[in-house]
C-alpha positions as a Markdown table, in Angstrom:
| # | Residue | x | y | z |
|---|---|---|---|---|
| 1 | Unk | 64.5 | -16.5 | 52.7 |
| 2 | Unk | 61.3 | -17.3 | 54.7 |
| 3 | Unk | 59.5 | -20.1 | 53.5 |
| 4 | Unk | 55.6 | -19.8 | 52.6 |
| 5 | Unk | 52.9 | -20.7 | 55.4 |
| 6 | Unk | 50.3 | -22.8 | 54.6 |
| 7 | Unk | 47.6 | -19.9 | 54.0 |
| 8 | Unk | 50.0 | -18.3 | 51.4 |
| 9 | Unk | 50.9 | -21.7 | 49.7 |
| 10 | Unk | 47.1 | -22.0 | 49.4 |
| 11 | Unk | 46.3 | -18.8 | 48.2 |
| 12 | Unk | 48.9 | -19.2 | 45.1 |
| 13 | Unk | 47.2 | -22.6 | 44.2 |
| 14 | Unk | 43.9 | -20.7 | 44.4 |
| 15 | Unk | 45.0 | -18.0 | 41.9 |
| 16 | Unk | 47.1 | -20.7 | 39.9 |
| 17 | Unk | 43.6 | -22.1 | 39.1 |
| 18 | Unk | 41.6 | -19.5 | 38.2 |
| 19 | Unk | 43.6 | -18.2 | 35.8 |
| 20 | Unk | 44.3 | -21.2 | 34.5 |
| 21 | Unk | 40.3 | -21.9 | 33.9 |
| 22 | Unk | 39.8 | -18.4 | 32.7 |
| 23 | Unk | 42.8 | -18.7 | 30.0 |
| 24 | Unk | 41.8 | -21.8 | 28.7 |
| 25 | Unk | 38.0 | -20.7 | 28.4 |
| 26 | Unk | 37.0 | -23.7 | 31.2 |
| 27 | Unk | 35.2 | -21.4 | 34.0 |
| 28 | Unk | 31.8 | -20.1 | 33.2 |
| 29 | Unk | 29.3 | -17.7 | 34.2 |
| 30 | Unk | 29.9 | -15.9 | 37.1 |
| 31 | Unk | 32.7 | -14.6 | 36.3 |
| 32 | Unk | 35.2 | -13.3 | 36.7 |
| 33 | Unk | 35.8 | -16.8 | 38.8 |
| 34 | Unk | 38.4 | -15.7 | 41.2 |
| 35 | Unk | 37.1 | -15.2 | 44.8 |
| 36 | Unk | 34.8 | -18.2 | 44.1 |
| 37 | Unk | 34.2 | -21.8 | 43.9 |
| 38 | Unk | 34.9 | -21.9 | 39.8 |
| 39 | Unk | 31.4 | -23.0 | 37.6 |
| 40 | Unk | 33.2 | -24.8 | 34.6 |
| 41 | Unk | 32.4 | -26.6 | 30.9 |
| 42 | Unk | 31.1 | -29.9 | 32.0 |
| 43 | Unk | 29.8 | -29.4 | 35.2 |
| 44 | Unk | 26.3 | -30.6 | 33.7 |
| 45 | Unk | 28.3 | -33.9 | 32.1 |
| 46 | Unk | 30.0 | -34.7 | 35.9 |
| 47 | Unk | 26.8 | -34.1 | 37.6 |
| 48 | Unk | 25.3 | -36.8 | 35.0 |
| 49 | Unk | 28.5 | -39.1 | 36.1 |
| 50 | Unk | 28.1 | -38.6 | 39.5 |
| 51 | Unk | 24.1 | -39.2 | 39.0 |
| 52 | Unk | 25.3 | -42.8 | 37.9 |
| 53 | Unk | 27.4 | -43.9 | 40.8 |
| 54 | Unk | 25.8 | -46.3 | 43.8 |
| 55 | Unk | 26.3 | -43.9 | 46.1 |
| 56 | Unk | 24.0 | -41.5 | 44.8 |
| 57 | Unk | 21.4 | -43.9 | 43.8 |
| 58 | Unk | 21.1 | -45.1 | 47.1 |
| 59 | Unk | 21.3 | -41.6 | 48.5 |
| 60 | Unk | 17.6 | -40.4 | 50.0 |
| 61 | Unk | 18.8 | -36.6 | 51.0 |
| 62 | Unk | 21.8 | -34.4 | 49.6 |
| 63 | Unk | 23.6 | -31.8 | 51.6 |
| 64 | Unk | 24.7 | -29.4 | 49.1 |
| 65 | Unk | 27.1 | -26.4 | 48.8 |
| 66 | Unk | 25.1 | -23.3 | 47.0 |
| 67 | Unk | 27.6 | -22.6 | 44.5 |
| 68 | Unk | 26.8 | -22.4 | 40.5 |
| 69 | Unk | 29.4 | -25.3 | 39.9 |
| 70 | Unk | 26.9 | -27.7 | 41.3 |
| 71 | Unk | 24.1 | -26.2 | 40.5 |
| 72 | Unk | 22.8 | -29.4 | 38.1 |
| 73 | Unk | 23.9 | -31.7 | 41.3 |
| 74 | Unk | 21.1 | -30.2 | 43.2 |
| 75 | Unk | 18.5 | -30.2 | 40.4 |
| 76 | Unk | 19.1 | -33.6 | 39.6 |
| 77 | Unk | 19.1 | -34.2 | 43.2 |
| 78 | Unk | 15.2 | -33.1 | 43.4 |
| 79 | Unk | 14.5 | -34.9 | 40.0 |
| 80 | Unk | 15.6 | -38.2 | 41.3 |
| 81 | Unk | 13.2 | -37.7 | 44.7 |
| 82 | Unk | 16.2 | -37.0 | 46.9 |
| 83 | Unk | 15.5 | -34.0 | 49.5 |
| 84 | Unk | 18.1 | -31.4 | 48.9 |
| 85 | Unk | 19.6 | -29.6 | 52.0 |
| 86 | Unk | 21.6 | -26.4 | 51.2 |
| 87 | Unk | 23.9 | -24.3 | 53.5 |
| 88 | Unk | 22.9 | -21.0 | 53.0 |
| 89 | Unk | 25.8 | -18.3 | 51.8 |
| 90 | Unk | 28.3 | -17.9 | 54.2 |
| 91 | Unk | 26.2 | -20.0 | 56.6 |
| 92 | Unk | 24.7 | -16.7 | 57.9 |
| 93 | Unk | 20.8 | -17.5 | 57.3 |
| 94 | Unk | 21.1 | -21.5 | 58.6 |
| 95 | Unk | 20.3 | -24.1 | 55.7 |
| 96 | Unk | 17.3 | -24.4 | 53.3 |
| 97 | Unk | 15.3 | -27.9 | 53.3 |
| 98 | Unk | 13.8 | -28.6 | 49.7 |
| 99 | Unk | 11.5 | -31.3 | 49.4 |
| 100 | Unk | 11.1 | -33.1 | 45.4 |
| 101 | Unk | 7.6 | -33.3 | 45.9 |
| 102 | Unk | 6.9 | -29.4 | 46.9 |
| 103 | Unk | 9.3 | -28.4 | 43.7 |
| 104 | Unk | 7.7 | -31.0 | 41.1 |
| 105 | Unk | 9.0 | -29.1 | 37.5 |
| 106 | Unk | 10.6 | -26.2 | 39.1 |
| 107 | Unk | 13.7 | -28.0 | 39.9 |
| 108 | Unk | 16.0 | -26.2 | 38.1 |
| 109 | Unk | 14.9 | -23.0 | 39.3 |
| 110 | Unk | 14.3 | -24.5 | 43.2 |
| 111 | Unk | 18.4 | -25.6 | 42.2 |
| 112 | Unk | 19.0 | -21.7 | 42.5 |
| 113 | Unk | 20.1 | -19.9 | 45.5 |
| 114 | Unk | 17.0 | -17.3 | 44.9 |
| 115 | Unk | 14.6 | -20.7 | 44.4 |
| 116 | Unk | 15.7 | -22.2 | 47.1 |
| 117 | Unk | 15.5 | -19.6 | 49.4 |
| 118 | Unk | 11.8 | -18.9 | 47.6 |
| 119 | Unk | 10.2 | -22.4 | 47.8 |
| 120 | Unk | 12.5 | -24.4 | 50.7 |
| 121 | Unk | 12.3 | -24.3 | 54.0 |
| 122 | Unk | 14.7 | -22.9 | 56.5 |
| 123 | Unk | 16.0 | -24.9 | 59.8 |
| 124 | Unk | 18.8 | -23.9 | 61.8 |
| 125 | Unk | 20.0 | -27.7 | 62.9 |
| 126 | Unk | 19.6 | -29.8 | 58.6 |
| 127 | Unk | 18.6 | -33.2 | 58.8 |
| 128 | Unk | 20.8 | -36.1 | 58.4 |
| 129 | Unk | 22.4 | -36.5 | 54.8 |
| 130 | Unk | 23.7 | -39.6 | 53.2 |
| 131 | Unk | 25.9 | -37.7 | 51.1 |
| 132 | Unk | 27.8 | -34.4 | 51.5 |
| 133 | Unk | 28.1 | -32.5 | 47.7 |
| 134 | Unk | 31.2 | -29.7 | 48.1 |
| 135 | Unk | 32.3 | -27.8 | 45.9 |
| 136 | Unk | 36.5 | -26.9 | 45.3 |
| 137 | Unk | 38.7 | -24.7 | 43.6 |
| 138 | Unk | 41.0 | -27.7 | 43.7 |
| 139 | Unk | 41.6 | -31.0 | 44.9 |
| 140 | Unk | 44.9 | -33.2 | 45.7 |
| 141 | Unk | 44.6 | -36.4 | 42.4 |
| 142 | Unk | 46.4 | -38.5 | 45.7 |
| 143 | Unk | 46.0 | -37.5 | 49.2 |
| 144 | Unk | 42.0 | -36.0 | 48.3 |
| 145 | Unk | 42.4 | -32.8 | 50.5 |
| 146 | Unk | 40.5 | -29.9 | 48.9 |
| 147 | Unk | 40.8 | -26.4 | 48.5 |
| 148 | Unk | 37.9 | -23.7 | 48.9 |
| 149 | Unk | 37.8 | -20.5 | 47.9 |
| 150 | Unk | 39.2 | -19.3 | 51.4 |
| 151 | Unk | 36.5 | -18.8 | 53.4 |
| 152 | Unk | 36.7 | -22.2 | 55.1 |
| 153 | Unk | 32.7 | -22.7 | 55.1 |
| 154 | Unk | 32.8 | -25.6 | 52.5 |
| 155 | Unk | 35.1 | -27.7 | 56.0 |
| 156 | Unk | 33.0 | -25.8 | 58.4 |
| 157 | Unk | 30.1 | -27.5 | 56.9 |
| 158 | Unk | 31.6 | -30.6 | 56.6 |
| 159 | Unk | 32.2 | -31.1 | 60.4 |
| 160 | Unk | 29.2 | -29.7 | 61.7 |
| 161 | Unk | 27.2 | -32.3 | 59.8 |
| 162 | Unk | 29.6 | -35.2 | 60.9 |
| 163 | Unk | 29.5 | -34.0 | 64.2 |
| 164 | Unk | 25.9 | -34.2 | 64.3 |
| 165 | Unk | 25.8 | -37.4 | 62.5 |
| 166 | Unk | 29.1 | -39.1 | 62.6 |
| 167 | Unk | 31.1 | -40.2 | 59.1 |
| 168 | Unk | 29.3 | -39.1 | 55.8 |
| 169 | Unk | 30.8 | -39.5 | 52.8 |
| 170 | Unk | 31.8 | -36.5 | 50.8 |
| 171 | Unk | 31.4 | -35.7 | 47.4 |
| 172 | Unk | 32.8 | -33.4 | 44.6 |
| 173 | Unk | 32.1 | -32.6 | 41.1 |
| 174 | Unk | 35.2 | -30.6 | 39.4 |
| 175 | Unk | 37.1 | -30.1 | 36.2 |
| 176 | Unk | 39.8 | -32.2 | 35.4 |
| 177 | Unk | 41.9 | -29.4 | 35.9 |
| 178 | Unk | 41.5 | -28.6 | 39.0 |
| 179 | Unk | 43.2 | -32.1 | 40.1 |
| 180 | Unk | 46.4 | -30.9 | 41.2 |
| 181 | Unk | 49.7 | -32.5 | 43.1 |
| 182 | Unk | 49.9 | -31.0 | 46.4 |
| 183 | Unk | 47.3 | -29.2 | 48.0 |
| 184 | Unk | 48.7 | -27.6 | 51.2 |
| 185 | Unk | 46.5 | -28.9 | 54.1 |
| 186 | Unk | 46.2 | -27.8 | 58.0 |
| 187 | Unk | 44.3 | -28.8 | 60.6 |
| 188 | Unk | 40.5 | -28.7 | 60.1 |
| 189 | Unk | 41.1 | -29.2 | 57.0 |
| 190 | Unk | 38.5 | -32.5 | 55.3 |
| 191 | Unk | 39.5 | -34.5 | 52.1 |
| 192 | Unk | 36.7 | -35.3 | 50.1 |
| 193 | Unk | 35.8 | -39.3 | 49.6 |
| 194 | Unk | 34.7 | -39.1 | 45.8 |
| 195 | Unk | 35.6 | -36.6 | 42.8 |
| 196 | Unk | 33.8 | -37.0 | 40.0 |
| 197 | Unk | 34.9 | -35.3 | 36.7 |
| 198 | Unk | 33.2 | -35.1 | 33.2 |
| 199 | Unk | 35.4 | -37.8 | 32.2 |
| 200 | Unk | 36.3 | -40.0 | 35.6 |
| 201 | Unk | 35.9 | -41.0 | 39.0 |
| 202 | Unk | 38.4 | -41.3 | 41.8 |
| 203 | Unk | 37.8 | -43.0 | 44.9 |
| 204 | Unk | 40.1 | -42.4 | 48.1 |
| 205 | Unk | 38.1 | -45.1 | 50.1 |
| 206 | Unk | 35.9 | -47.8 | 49.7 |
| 207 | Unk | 31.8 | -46.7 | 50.1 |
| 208 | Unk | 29.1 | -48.9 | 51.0 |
């Protein structure tokens, strides 16, 4: 009997997910949430936890993934003063610059892909963040590798900007759930440095 590669040992984990947070009622609008980075029940109350933390107080500009499931990261982002910069879908239209003080009480909607897109600005090369937001279908409780939705733009993203500007941290926000035991990892693969949960925070290093 063959054993599984990587990419198919992935790809059950990814499905093992999203029907788990569909069965139990966790994953949100849009659904159906398979083929995507999952929104979920609490996503507003780990965006509020993460909101807390040092690193994001200090934080002056947030590079964030467009998916729904952070959706209150960004708009808190913009009500705290922080510039948001958001990779456009699939990277294919570069990355949308939103300044706080252009989108003063229209965060939540500048927080939307369609906002964003409406009142940011777009620039091919983003400027440097001090944190990176991603967003997972699931992520390893020990080693901190994540898992996308397959598409491999949420680690694309991830080097590009550290390439650019060397080592910045990486965030998550996620539903307890989707902290797992073995997530199958290969090269160019990126573990995240911080999850935040709606109930806890785990730390695989130590942040300035």
């Amino acid at each position: 009997m063959m054993r599984a590669s990587v990419k198919e040992l992935k790809q059950e984990l990814r499905e093992r997910i999203w029907r788990l947070m569909e069965e139990r009622g966790i994953a949100v609008f849009p659904l159906p949430c398979r083929g995507r980075i999952p929104n979920f029940k609490g996503s507003d109350a780990a965006a509020e936890r993460l909101r807390k933390l040092p690193i994001w107080k200090k934080a002056k500009v947030v590079f964030a993934n467009p998916d729904a499931a952070q959706k209150k990261v960004r708009e808190l982002a913009l009500k705290d003063g922080k510039a948001v910069v958001m990779a456009s879908p699939r990277l294919r239209s570069g990355f949308v610059v939103l300044q706080p003080s252009e989108v003063k009480g229209a965060e939540s909607y500048a927080a939307t892909i369609k906002g964003a897109f409406k009142l940011g600005r777009i620039v091919e090369v983003p400027p440097k963040p001090d944190i990176i937001v991603t967003g997972c279908v699931a992520v390893d409780r020990r080693t901190f590798y994540r898992l996308g939705k397959g598409g491999g733009y949420g680690d694309r993203e991830i080097e590009l900007i550290r390439k650019l500007y060397g080592d910045v941290p990486v965030v998550t926000t996620v539903h307890d759930v989707q902290l797992v035991e073995g997530v199958p990892f290969e090269d160019g693969d990126y573990p995240v440095d911080v999850v935040v949960t709606p109930t806890k925070v785990l730390y695989r290093r130590k942040l300035q």
